[in-house]
C-alpha positions in Angstrom: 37.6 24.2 13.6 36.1 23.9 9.8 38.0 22.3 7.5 38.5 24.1 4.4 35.8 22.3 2.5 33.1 23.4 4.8 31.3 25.7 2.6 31.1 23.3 -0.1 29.9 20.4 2.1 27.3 22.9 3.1 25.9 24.0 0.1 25.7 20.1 -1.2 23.7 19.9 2.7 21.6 22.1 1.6 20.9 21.3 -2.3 19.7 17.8 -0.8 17.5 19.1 2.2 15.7 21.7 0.4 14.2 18.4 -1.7 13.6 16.4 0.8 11.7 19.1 2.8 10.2 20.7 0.1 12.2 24.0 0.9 12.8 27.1 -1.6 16.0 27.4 -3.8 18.4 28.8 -1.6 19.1 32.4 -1.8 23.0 33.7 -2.0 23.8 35.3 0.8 27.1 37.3 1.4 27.2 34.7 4.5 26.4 32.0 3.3 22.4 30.9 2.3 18.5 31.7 3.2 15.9 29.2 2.7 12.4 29.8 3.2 10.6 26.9 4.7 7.4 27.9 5.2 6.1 26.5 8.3 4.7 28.1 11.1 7.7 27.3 13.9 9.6 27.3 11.1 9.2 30.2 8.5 13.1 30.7 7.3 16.6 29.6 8.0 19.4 31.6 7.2 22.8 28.9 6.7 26.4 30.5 7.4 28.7 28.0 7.1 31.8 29.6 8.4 29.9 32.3 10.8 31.1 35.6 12.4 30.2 37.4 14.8 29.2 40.7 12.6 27.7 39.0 10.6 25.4 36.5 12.9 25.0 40.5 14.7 23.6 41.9 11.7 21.0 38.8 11.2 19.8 39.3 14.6 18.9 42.5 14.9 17.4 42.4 11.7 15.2 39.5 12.8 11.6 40.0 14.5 9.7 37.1 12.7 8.9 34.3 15.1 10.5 30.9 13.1 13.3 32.4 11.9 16.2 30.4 12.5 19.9 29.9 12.2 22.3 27.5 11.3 25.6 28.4 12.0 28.7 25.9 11.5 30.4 26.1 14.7 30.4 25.4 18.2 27.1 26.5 20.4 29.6 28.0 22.7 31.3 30.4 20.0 28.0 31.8 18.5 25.5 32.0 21.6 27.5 35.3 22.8 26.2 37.1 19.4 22.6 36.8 19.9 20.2 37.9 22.2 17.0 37.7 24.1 14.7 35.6 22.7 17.1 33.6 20.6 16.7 29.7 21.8 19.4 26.9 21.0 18.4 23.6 19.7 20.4 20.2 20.0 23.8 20.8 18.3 24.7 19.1 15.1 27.4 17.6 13.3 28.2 17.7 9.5 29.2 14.7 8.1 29.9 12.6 4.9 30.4 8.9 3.5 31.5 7.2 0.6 29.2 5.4 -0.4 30.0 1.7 -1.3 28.1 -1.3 -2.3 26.2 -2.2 1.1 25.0 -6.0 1.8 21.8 -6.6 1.5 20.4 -7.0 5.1 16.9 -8.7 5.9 15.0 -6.7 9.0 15.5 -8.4 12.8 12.8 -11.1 13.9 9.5 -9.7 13.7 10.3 -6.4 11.8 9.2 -5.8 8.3 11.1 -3.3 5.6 9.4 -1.3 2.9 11.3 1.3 0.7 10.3 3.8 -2.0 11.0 6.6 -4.5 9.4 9.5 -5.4 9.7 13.5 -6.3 13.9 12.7 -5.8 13.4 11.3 -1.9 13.9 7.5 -1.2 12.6 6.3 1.9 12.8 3.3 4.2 10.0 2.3 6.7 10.3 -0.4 9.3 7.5 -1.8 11.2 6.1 -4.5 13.5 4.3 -7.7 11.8 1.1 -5.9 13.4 2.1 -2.7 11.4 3.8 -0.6 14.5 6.3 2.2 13.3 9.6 1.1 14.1 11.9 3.3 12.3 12.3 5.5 9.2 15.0 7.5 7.4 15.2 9.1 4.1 17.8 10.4 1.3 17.1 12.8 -1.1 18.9 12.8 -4.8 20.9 16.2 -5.3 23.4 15.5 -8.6 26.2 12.6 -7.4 25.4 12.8 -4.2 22.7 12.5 -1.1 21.4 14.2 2.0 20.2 11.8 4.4 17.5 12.9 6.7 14.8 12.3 9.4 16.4 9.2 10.8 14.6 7.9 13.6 13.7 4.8 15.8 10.9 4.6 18.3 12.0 4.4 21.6 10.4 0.8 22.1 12.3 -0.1 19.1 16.0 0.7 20.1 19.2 -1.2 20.4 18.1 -3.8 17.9 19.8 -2.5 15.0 17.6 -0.9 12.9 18.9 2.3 13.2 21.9 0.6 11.2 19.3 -1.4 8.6 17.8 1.7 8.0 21.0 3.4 7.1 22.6 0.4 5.3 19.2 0.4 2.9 19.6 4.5 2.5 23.2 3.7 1.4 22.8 0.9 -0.9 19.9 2.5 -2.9 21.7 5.6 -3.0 24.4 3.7 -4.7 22.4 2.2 -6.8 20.9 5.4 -7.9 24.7 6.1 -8.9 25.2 8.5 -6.2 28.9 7.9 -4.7 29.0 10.7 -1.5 26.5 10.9 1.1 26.3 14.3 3.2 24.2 14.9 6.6 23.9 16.8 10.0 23.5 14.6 12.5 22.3 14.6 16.3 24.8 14.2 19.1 22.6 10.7 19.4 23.2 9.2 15.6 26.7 10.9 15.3 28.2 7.2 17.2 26.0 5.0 14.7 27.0 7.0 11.3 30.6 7.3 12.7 29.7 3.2 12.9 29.1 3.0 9.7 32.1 4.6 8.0 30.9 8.5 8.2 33.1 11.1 9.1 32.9 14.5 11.1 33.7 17.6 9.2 31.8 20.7 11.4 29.8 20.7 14.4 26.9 23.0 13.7 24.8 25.6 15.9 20.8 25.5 15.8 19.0 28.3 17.2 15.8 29.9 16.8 13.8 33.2 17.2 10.6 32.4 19.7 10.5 36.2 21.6 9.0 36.5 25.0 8.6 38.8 28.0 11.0 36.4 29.6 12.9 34.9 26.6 16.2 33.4 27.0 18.7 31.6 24.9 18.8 28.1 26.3 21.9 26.0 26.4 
């Protein structure tokens, strides 16, 4: 179940993603948030952080764009009974946060380079090869005294060499730096073992879905 500080670890989620995807203010909902996104698989998201079914009802039938999606802060298999055809169910997250500390400084493995930037209130980290090969990435983005990390990723070539964890560590440290002192993210069912690594800790697991209709649309577990 949500703890009882779900909603406000929510809305710090979403403070710090709508900057580091470059999404609206959100819009106060009775339920929670909307957030227009403005892509074309991904046009809107309406947040509910402690989701029920009249209200996840209501959304749905009043839903016919394509890209619409939800994210609703619960377990797939409470909320998938609410909607209907043509409603489809991503990977299931998990809300987590960090206290952030000092972190060591950590030079990339053997034949890995690390580059790191700031601008518009995101910090990134980039890892390649020597020959200039992506590697892995992740970024934070500033929201007050805390940060939303986001787009983690290593290359499948690249796994099980750590840099999942250098990337993180560098997130961490500049964050700190930056005088942030809480990080917040969702996190796939793959990262949630190397955040819980690093001292993070599981609040909420969290629903995806999204509107794609079809003659033969289903919602897919």
């Amino acid at each position: 179940m949500p703890d009882s500080r779900t909603s406000e670890l929510v809305r710090m989620w979403i403070d710090g993603w709508v900057v580091s995807r470059g999404g609206s203010d959100p819009i106060d909902e009775p339920w929670g948030w909307t957030i227009d996104v403005g892509q074309p698989r991904h046009v809107a998201r309406h947040v509910l952080p402690e989701p029920t079914e009249a209200d996840v009802r209501k959304i749905v039938a009043a839903t016919s764009a394509p890209g619409t999606w939800l994210k609703l802060f619960a377990e797939d298999q409470t909320v998938l009974p609410w909607v209907g055809p043509g409603w489809r169910c991503d990977k299931p997250g998990f809300l987590m946060t960090c206290h952030l500390e000092p972190e060591r400084t950590e030079v990339p493995a053997a034949g890995y380079t690390l580059t790191s930037w700031t601008r518009g209130g995101v910090s990134r980290v980039l890892v390649r090869t020597h020959h200039g090969h992506f590697a892995a990435r992740g970024q934070i983005a500033h929201a007050g005294d805390h940060v939303v990390v986001d787009q983690v990723e290593t290359a499948a070539e690249h796994r099980r060499r750590g840099l999942g964890g250098l990337v993180m560590r560098t997130l961490q440290s500049t964050a700190y730096g930056a005088g942030a002192r809480t990080g917040v993210l969702v996190g796939t069912p793959e990262g949630r073992a190397l955040y819980s690594s690093l001292g993070w800790t599981t609040h909420s697991p969290m629903a995806s879905l999204w509107y794609e209709p079809s003659d033969s649309a289903q919602v897919a577990a």
